[in-house]
N, C-alpha and C positions, 0 to 999 in steps of 0.2 A: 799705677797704670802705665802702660809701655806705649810711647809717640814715640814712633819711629822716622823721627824729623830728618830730608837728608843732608841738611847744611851740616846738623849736629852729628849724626854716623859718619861724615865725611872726616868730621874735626875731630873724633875719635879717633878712627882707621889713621889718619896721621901724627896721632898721640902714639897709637902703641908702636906706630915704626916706628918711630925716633928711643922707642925706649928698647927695642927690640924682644920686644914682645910675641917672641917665638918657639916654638916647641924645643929644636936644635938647643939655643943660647938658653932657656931656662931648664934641660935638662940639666946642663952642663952646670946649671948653679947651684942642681941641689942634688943631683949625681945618682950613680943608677940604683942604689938600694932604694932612697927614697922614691925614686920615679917607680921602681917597683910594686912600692910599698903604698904611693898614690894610684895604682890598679888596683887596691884591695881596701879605698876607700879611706886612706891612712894617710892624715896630712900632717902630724907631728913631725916625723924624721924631715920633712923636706921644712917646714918653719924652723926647725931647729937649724938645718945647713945654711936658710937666709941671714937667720941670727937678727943682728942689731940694725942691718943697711938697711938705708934710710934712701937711696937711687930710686930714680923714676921703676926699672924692672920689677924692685926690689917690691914696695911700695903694691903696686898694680898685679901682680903675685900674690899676696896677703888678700887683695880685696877681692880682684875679680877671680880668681882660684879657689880660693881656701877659703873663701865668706868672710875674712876678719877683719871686723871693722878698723877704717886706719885716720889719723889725724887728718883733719881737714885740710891744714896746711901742706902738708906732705902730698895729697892728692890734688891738691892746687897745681905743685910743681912738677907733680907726675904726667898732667895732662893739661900743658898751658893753654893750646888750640881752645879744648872744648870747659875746662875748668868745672868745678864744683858742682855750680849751678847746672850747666850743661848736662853731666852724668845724673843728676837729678831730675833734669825736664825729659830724658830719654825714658827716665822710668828703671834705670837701672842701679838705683841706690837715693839713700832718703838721709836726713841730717838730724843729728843727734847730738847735742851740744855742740861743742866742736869736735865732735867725730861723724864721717861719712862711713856709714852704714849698708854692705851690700846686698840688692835686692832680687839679685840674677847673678850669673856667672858668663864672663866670656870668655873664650882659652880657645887658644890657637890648634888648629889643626888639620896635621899635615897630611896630603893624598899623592898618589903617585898613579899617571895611567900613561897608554900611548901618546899622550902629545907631551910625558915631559910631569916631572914633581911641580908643586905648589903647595900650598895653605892658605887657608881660612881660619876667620874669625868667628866663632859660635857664640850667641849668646842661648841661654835657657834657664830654668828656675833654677834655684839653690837646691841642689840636690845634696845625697847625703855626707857624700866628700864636704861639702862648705858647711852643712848644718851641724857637723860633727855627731852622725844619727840621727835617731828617732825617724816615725809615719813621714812619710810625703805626702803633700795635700793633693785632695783627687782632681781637684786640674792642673797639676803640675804637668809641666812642659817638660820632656826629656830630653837632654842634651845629645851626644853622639854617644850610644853606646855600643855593643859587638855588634849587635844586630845590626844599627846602621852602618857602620862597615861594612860590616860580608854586602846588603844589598848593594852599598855605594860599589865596591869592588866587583860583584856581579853583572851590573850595567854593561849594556852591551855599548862597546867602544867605535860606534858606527852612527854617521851621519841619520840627525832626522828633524822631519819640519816638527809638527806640533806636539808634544809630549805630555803629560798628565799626569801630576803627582799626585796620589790619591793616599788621605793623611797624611798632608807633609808634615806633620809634628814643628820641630824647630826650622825646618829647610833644606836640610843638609842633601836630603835625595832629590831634590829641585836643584840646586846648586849643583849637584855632578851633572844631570840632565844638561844643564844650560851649557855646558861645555861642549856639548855636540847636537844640540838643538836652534833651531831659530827661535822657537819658545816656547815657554813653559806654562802653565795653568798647574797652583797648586791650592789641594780644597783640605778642609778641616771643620770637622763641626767646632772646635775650639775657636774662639775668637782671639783666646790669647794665643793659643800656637801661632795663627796669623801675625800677630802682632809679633812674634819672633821672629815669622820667616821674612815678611815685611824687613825689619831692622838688619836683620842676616843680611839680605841680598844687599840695603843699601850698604853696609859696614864693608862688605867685600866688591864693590863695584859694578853690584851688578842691576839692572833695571827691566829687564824682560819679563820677570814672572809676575803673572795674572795671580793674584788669590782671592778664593770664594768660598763664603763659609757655607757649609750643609754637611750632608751625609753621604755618605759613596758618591754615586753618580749624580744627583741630584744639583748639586751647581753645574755639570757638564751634560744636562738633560737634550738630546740629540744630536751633540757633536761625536765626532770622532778625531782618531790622534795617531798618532806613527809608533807613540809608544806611550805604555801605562807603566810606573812603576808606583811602588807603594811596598811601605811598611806597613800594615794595616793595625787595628789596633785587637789582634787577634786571639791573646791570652782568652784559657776559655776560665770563668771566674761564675759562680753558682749565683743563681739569683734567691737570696737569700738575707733575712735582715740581720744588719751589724759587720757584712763584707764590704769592705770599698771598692767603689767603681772609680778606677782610675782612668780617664780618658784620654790617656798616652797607649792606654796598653785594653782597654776594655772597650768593645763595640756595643754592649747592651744588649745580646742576644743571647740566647743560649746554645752552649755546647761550642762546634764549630762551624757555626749556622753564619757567622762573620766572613768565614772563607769562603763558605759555599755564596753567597750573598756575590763575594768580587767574584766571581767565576761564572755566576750565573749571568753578570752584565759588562764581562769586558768583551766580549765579542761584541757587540752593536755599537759601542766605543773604540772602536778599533779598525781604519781601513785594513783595506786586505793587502794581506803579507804583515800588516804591525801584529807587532808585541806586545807583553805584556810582565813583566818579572815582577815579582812580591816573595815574600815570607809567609808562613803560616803554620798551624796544627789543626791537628786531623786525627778524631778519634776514632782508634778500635773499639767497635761496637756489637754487640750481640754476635760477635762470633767474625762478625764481618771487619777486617784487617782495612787500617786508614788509609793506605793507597789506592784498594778497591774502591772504597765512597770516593775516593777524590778522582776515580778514573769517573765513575757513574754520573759525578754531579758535569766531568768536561761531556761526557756523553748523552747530558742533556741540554747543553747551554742548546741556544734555541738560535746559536751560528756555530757553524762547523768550526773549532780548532785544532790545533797542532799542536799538543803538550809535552812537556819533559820534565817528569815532575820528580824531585831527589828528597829522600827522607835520610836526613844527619844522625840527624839521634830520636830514640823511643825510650819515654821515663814510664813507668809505674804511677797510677794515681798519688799515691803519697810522695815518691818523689817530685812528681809535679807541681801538688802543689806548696811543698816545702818549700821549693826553687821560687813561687811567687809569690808566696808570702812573707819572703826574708825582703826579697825586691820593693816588697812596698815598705821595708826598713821594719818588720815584727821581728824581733828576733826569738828562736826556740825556747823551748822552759816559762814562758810566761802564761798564764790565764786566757789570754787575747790569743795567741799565736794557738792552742788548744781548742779555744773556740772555732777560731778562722779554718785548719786542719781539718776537724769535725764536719763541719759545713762542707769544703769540697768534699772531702771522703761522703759525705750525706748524698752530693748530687752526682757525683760518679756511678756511686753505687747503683742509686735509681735510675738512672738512664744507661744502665747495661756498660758503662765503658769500664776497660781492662787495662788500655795505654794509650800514648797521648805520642804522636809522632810529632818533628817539628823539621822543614826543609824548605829547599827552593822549588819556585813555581817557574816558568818559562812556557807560556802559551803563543799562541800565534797565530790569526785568524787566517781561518787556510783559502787557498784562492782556486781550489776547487775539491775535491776529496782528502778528508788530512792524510799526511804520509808520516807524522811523527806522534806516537803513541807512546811514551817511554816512562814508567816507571820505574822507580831504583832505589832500593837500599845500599847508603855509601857512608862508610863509618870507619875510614879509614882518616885518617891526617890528608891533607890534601897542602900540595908545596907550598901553593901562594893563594890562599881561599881568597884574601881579598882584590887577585889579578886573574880572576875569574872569567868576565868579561870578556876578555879578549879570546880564550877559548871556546865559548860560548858562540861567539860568533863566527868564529872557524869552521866550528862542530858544525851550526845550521848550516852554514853555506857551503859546507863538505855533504852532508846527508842532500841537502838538495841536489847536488851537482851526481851524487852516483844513482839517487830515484830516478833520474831524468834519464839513467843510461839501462836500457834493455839489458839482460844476463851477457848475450852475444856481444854488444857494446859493449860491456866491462871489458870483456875477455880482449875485446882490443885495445883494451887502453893500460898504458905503460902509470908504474907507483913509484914512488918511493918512503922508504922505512923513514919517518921521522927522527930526528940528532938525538931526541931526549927517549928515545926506545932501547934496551937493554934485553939481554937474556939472558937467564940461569935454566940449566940442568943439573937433574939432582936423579942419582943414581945409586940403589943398592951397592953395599959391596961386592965387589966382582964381577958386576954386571956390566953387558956392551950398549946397550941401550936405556935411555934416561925413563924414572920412572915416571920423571913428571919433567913438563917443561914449562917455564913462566915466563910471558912475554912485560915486562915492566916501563911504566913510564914517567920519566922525569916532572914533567909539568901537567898543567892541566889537572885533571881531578885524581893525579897519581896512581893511576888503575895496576892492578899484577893479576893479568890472563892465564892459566890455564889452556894450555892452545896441545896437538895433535903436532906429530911430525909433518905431516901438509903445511898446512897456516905457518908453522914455523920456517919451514923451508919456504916456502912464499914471503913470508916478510925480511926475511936474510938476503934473497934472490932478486927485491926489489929495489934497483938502483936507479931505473928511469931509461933502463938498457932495453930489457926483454917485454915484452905486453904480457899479463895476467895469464892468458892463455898459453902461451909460447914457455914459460914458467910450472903451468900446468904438466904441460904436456911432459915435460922432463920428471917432472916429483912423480909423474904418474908409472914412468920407468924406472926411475929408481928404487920407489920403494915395493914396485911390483902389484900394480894395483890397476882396476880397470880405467880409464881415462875417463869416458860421460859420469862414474859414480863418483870420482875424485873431484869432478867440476863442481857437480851438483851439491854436493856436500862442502864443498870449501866456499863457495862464491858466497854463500848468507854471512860468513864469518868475515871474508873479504871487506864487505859493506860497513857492516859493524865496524871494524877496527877502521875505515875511512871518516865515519863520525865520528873517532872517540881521537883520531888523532896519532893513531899508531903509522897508519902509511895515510898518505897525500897523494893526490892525481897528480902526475908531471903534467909539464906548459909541454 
């Protein structure tokens, strides 16, 4: 059982500094294959590069990493502050003759946003890196995986009073929150996920977050918040007997009735102008494609929003549920994994679904008619997926700033082409004119536009010199074209490329 006492997380937190119990310094001990090779779940090579040492790092590496239990004595000296017994009253390891035995994992990790790098210390269950395989148990706690990444990196990197983490799992999307929040409220029907994020915040210094156990809204039943974020627990998993329900990754409902669920209550949870960013999937269903249901279900939340909603990638039912049936540690070829397969393929099939989308969510309670409606399929690599963020919040306050300008207004106001914009033209042989022209860009969601000799010439001509129109007027001579059809035709594209980051409004 996990007490997240905080004399004792205190006396940890300054065990592992002193032993430098860092991401950096333990790469560096057991070097990049293995660090690779601990991405695919493979903690041999990196025990092997530790070898025989017997150092506090060394030592606290073996147990809280890679689950292996280690002499009592050795963890004594690993952790003089909080000692044996201490790591035992936390709950995060038990004692077995004299050997201390690990019963969670803690491992540093490192984040990077606008105010500057850091780390954290995560603790969560023994996952399959430390148990070396096999099932995880269905309330197992999941530590930091891609998923929480990308969300962590998506957070919008902009001031706000009360925030709401909705399933915060281990803590970790609570923990980015607090860095630009006054505070946080994070709920979980798990108790023991609580008891994680509990020990999280106190392990990494932190004391602001509220947590409350229930189900969606239900601990935050008439409040609201500046911002929602949430990894929800959204796999869609068949209700069906002899599947596990894992409560990291499973809401108990069927299909994507999980997502629609957050969608249909963060507006009323949400002052006006707050956000709301999550994860999720979104089934293609009887003909009807996952971005449409997920426009229909914002088109009925029962408060106006502003959505922008990005689909990554779209699997195949068997692909899908391939992918989450390894994740609960079945591996292919066996009895069990044949059954489990069967099952989803059984309820796919019955409830009409063809494919199973999975992306970002960005809602926003609008403060009066929404003016952001935006679906997208993006399946390209993207530069920095988890410095997301900070585009994010560009984009909005870009889209905001050109809705609020009349056509006539645009046309008076002066752009510029953004540093990380490029262009190719690509031209038949022997030809004077390009047959295509691609506007590209460096950062942000990595977009490469397709764009007309106008837009092109407009975003070339945009230096912060000539205003939109004055720009116009010229491409409308040049390339011998009527002037009002040149405006009207270019000015939607104008806008567009203002949200996505290609030109900027000059001061």
């Amino acid at each position: 059982m996990l007490t997240p006492d905080p004399a004792l997380c205190q006396a940890l937190s300054s065990d592992l500094n002193a032993a430098d119990f860092r991401s950096a310094p333990l790469r560096a001990a057991w070097g990049v294959e293995a660090d690779d090779a601990i991405a695919r779940s493979l903690r041999t090579p990196a025990l092997r590069r530790l070898g025989e040492r017997t150092d506090p790092q060394a030592v606290l590496a073996r147990l809280l990493i890679f689950g292996v239990a280690q002499a009592s004595d050795a963890v004594a000296a690993a952790l003089p502050s909080l000692g044996v017994s201490g790591l035992i009253s936390l709950g995060l390891a038990r004692l077995d003759a004299d050997d201390v035995v690990p019963c969670a994992t803690v491992r540093p990790r490192p984040f990077h946003d606008d105010r500057g790098p850091g780390e954290w210390w995560i603790a969560a269950d023994l996952d399959e890196l430390a148990l070396g395989g096999g099932a995880l148990a269905e309330d197992h706690v999941l530590g930091v995986g891609g998923a929480s990444l990308t969300l962590a990196g998506l957070q919008l990197p902009t001031a706000a009073g009360r925030v709401l983490d909705l399933g915060t799992g281990c803590g970790i999307q609570a923990l980015r929150a607090g860095r630009y929040a006054e505070s946080v409220v994070a709920t979980d029907i798990s108790e023991r996920a609580l008891a994680f994020t509990r020990l999280n915040a106190l392990l990494n210094g932190t004391t602001a977050i509220d947590v409350r156990h229930g189900s969606l809204f239900e601990p935050v039943s008439g409040e609201q918040f500046d911002r929602i974020v949430s990894n929800p627990p959204f796999v869609i998993t068949p209700r069906a007997s002899g599947v596990p329900e894992y409560e990291y990754r499973d809401g108990g409902l069927v299909g994507d009735a999980l997502v629609q669920a957050v969608v249909a209550g963060a507006g009323a949870h949400l002052t006006p102008g707050g956000t709301a960013q999550f994860l999720g999937n979104w089934e293609t269903k009887d003909g009807v494609s996952g971005l449409d249901r997920f426009r229909r279900w914002v088109e009925e939340s029962p408060v106006a929003l502003d959505a922008w909603v990005v689909e990554r990638e779209s699997l195949s039912p068997t692909a899908y549920a391939e992918m989450w049936i390894r994740d609960g540690g079945t591996v292919p070829g066996s009895a069990k994994h044949d059954a489990l397969l069967g099952a989803w393929l059984d309820d796919f099939a019955a409830r009409g679904v063809t494919e199973i989308g999975f992306g970002y969510v960005l809602l926003r309670r609008a403060q009066a008619e929404p003016t952001l409606a935006r679906y997208e399929r993006l399946s390209q690599p993207i530069p920095a997926e988890n410095g997301l963020g900070a585009h994010l919040a560009l984009a909005l306050a870009a889209h905001d700033a050109h809705t609020a300008l009349t056509d006539d207004q645009l046309r008076a106001v002066t752009l510029r082409t953004a540093p990380d914009v490029t262009e190719a033209r690509h031209y038949t042989p022997g030809a004077e004119d390009p047959t295509v022209i691609e506007l590209r860009q460096g950062g942000g969601f990595g977009r490469s536009l397709q764009t007309d000799p106008a837009v092109a010439g407009l975003v070339g001509a945009s230096d912060g010199d000539l205003t939109v129109g004055q720009i116009l007027e010229a491409l409308a001579e040049i390339l011998d074209v009527d002037h009002d059809a040149l405006q009207d035709a270019t000015l939607p594209a104008v806008r567009s490329l203002i949200t996505d980051g290609f030109l900027t409004i000059a001061e």
